[in-house]
DOSEBA-291984 format. One record per residue (C-alpha): residue number from 1; residue in three letters; x, z, y. Coordinates in steps of 0.001 Angstrom, whole numbers. Example, Ala and Ser with C-alpha at 12.3 -4.5 7.8 and 13.67 -1.06 7.14 Angstrom:
k r X Z Y
1 ala 12300 7800 -4500 .
2 ser 13670 7140 -1060 .
***
This chain:
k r X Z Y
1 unk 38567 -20585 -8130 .
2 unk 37401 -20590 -11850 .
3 unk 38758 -17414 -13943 .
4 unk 39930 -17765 -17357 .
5 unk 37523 -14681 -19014 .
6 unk 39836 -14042 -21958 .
7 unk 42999 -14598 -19636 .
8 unk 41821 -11739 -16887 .
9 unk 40699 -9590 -20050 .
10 unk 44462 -9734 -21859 .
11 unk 45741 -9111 -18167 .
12 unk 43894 -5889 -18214 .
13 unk 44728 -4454 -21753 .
14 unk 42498 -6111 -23831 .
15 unk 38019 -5281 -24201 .
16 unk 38399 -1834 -25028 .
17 unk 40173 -879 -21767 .
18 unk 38241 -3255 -19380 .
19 unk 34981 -1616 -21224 .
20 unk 36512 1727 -19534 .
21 unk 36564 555 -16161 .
22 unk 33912 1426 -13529 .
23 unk 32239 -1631 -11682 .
24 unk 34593 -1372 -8654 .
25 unk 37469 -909 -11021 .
26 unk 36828 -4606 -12406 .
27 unk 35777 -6020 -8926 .
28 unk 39233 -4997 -7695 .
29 unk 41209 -5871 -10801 .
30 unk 39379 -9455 -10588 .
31 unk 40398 -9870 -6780 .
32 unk 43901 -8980 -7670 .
33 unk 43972 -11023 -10935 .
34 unk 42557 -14808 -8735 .
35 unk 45215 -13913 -6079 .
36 unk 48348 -13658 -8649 .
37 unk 47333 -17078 -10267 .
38 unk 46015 -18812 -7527 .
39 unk 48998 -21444 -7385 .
40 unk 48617 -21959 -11207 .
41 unk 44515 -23329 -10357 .
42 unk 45640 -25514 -6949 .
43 unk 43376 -22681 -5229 .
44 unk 40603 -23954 -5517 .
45 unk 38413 -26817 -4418 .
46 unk 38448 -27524 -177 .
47 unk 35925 -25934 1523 .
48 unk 35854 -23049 -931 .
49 unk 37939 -20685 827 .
50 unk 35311 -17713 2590 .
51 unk 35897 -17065 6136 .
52 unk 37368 -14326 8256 .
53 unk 33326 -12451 9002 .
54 unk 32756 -13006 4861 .
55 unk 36396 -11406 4550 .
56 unk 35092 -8680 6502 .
57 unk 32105 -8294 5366 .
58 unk 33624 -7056 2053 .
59 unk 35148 -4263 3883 .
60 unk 32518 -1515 3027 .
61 unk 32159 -2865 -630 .
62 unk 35378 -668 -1511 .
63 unk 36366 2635 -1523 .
64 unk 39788 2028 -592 .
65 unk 41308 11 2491 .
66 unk 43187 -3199 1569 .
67 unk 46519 -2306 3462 .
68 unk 46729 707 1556 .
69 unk 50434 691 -391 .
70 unk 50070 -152 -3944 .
71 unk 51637 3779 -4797 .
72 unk 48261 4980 -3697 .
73 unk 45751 3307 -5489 .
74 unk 44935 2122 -9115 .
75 unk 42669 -1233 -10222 .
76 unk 42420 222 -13434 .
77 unk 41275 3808 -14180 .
78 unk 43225 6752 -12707 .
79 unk 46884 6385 -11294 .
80 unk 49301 7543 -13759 .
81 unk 51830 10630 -13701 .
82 unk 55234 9265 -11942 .
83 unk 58632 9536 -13361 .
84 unk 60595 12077 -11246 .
85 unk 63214 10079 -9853 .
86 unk 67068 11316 -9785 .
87 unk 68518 13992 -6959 .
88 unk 70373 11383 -5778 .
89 unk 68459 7993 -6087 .
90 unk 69988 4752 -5544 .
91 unk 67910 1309 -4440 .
92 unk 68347 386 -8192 .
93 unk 66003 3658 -9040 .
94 unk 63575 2885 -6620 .
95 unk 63471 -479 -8246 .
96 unk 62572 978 -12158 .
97 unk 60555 4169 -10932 .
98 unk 58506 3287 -7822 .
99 unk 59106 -400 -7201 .
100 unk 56547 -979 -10310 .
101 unk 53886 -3661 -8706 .
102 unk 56444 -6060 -5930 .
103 unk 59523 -5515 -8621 .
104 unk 58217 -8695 -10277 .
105 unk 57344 -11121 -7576 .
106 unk 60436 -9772 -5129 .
107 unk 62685 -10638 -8274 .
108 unk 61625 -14082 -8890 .
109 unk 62393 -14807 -5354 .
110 unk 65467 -13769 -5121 .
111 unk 66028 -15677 -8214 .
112 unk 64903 -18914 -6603 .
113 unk 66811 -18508 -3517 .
114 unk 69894 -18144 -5958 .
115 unk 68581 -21194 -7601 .
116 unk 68397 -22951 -4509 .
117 unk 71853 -21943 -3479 .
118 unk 70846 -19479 -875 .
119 unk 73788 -17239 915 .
120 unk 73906 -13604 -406 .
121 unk 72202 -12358 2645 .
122 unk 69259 -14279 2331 .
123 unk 69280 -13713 -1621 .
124 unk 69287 -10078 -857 .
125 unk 66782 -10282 2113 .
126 unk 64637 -11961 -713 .
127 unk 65020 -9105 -3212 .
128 unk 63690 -6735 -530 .
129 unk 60960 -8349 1481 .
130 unk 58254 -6779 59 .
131 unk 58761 -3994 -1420 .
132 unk 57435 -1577 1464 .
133 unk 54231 -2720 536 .
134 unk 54326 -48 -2837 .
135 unk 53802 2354 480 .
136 unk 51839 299 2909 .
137 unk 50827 -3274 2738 .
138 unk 50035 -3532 6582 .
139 unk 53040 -5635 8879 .
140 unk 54577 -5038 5225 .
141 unk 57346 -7059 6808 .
142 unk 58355 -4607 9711 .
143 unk 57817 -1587 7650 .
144 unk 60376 -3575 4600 .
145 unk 63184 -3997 7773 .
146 unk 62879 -618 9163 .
147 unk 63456 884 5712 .
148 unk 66303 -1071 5329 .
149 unk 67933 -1226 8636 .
150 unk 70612 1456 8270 .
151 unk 71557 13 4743 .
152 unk 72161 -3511 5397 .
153 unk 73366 -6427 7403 .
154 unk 71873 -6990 10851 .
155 unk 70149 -10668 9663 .
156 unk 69359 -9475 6625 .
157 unk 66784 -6897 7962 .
158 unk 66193 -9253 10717 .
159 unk 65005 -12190 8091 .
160 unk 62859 -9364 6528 .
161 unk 61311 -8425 9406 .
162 unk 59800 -11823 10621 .
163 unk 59358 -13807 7174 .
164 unk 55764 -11539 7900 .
165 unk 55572 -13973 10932 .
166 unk 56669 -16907 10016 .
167 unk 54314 -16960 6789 .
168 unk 51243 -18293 8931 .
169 unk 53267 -21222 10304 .
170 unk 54213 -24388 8888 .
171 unk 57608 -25811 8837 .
172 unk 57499 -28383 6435 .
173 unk 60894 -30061 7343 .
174 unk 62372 -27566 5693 .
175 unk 59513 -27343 2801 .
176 unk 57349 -24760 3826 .
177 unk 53687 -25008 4182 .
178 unk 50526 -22454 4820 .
179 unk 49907 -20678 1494 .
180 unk 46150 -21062 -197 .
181 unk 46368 -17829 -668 .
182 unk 46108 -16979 2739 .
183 unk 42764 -19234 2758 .
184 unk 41773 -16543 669 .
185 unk 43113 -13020 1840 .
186 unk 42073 -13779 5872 .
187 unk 39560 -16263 5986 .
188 unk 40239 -20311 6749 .
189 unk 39332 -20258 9783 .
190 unk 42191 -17175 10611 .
191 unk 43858 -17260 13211 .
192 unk 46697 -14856 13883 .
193 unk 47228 -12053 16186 .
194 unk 49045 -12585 19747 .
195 unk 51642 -10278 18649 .
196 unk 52025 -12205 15628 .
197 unk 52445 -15851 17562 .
198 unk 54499 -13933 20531 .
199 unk 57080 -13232 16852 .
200 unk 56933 -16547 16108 .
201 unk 57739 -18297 19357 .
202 unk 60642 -15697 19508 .
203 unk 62150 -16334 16058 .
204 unk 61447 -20178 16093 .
205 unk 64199 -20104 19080 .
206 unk 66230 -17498 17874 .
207 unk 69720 -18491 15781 .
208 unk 68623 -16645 13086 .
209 unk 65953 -18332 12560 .
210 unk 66444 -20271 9275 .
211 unk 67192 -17299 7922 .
212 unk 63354 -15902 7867 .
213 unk 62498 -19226 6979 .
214 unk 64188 -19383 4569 .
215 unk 62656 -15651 2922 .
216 unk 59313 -17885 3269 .
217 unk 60697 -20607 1440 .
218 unk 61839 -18842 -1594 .
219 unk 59155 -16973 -1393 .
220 unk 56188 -16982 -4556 .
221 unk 52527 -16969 -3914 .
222 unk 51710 -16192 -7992 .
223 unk 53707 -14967 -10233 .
224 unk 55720 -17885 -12013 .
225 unk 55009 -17143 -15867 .
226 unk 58085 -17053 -18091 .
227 unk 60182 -16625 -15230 .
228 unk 62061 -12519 -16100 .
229 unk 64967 -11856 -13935 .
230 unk 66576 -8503 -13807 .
231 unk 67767 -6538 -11226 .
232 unk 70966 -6185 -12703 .
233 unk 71307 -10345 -11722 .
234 unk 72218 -9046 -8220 .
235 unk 74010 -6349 -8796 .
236 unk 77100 -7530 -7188 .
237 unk 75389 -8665 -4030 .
238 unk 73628 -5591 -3571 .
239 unk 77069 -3929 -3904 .
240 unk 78769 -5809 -1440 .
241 unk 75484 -5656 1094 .
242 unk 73838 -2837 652 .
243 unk 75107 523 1691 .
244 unk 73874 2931 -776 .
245 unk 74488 6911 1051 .
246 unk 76198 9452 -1302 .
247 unk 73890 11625 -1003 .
248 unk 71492 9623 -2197 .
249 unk 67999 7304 -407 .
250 unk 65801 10198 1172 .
251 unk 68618 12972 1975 .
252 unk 71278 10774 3614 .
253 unk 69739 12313 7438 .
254 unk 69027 8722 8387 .
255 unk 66077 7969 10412 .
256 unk 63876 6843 7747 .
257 unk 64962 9107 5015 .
258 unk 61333 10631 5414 .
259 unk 59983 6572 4562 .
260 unk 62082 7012 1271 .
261 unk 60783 10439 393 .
262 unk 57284 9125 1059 .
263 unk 57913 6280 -1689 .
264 unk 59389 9001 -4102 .
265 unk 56870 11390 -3581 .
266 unk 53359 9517 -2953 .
267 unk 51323 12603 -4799 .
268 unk 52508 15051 -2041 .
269 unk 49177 16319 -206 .
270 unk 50952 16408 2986 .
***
């Protein structure tokens, strides 16, 4: 994949503040930077793609792990000082204070799927598919349904769950096919884990199927310049499918209250 120099520079705040970053700093700022525009270059010429021993290979070039949640780390100098969120805080806080880095990309898929004439469920399942990753990236997909099983529809958080799944297969009857990016991020010769294809076998005969399918079809592999939707778009939807506790994500007693105190709190030491 070719980088646009001046492009990845304005991305980062301009000379003066790539000039302030450490060597690692850029190397992980870069890596980020070619996977948000890979759809915008075609990803890159065939046969370009590394494979899964250069992927890992690059593990002990970094100081951090890649399924770390994007709360904990920074590509870009230190992380900065978070807002202290409200003693009650709704899903819409957690969007503006914590959801910083998967608002974007989680919004313009819910966007499509209302484009595309989605139902609600799947619009909402959308909105929320990814943004457990701000804690941990790893089966981002189970960790995004267990955080949101007490507060939503049954195939809602099931359709969150396995769109993780369903990502490495291709179902191009319905117009889904295997993402470049994943060429990239595992390796083109990847292959996934048994637990993985046991998921896959399971949803691809399960009636709820074209419901997680249809998560990876709405889904956005780059983020689609231009495109700005707000969360107050699905407002309405998220009040009639979402059921936000009085007192408030984190101290409603629910069994992964502790997962949304872990979001609102990532500087605790233990």
């Amino acid at each position: 994949m070719e980088v646009d120099r001046k492009a990845f520079i304005a991305d980062l705040g301009g000379e003066a503040k790539v000039a302030s970053m450490d060597s690692e700093a850029k190397a992980d700022a870069l890596e980020e930077f070619m996977m948000q525009h890979l759809n915008e270059t075609g990803g890159g010429a065939a046969g370009k793609y590394p494979t899964m021993a250069e992927v890992e290979a690059q593990i002990e070039t970094r100081r951090h792990r890649r399924g770390v949640g994007n709360l904990f780390l920074s590509h870009s100098g230190n992380v900065k000082r978070l807002p202290p969120m409200p003693a009650k805080p709704t899903l819409a806080d957690f969007f503006k204070q914590r959801f910083k880095v998967t608002s974007t990309h989680v919004l313009q898929s819910a966007n499509l799927a209302m484009k595309n004439g989605m139902s609600e469920e799947i619009i909402l399942a959308c909105l929320l598919h990814d943004t457990a990753q701000e804690l941990i990236k790893v089966d981002h997909g189970w960790w995004s349904a267990q955080l949101y099983e007490p507060y939503v529809p049954e195939r809602v958080a099931f359709a969150i769950r396995y769109h993780q799944a369903l990502r490495f297969y291709e179902d191009k009857a319905v117009g889904y096919e295997y993402p470049d990016l994943y060429r990239v991020l595992f390796g083109e010769d990847y292959k996934p884990e048994p637990y993985i294809e046991a998921a896959h076998q399971m949803v691809r005969n399960h009636k709820w199927y074209m419901d997680a399918r249809m998560v990876t079809v709405n889904d956005l592999y780059s983020f689609e310049p231009g495109v700005n939707p707000q969360l107050e778009q699905f407002t309405d939807i998220i009040g009639r499918h979402f059921k936000q506790p009085k007192e408030g994500l984190g101290f409603d007693n629910s069994p992964v209250a502790h997962i949304w105190r872990s979001i609102a709190s990532p500087d605790r030491p233990l």
